[in-house]
C-alpha positions in Angstrom: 0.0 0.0 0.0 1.4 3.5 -1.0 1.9 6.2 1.7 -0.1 9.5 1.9 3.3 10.5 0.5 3.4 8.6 -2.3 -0.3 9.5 -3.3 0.3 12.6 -3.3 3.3 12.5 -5.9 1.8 10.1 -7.9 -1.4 11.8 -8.6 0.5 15.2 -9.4 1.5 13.5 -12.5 -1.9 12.7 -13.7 -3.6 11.3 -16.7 -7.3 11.6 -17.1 -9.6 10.8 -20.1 -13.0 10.9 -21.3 -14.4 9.8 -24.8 -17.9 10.5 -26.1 -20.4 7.9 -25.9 -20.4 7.5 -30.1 -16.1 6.8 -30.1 -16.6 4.7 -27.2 -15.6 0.8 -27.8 -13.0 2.0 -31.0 -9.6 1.5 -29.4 -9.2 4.7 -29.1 -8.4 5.0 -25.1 -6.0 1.9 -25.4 -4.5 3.1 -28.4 -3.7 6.5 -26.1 -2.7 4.3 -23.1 0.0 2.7 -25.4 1.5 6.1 -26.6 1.6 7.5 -22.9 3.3 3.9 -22.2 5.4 4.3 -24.7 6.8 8.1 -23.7 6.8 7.5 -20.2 8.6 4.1 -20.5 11.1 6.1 -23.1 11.8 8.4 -20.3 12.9 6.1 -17.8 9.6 5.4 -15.5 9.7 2.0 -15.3 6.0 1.3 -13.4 2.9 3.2 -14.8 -0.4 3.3 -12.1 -3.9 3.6 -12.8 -6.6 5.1 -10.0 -10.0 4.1 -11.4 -13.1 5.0 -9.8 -14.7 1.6 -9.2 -18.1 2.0 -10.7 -16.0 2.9 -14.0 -16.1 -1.3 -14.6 -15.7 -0.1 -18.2 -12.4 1.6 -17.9 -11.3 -0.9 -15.6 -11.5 -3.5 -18.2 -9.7 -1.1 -20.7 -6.5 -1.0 -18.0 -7.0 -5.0 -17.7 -7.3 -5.7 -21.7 -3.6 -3.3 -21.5 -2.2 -5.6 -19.4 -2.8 -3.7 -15.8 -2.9 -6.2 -13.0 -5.0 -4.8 -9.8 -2.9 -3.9 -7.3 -5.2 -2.6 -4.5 -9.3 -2.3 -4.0 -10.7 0.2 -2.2 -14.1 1.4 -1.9 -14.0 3.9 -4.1 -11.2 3.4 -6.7 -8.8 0.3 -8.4 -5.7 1.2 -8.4 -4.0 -1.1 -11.3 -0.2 -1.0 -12.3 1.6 -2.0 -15.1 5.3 -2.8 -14.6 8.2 -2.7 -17.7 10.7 -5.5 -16.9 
């Protein structure tokens, strides 16, 4: 579990996204995901995370498909990581 700390930083460097209804289900967000992966990974980060509210099952699902394993469940959001070896 990540300290208050930690949160804090990590959520300073933030991502967020929204699609319209009619793009939804196109690719589109993971084809995005993969470009940020790709720049950040480029960069040196080595370990992308994901907060997720957890009634977004949808986006979720996107992370999952992307290869984002759940790393903590909370009431309120996922939080899913993905990991470059």
């Amino acid at each position: 579990m990540m300290s208050c700390k930690q949160m804090r930083y990590c959520m300073k460097k933030a991502w967020k996204y929204w699609i319209d209804e009619k793009y939804s289900g196109k690719g589109y967000i993971s084809e995005s995901l993969k470009l940020m992966e790709k720049t950040l990974f480029h960069r040196g980060h080595n370990q992308i995370c994901l907060y997720i509210d957890s009634a977004n099952l949808r986006s979720a699902e996107v992370a999952k498909r992307n290869g984002y394993q759940l790393s903590y469940n909370a009431d309120y959001y996922y939080k899913l990581l993905i990991t470059i070896k």
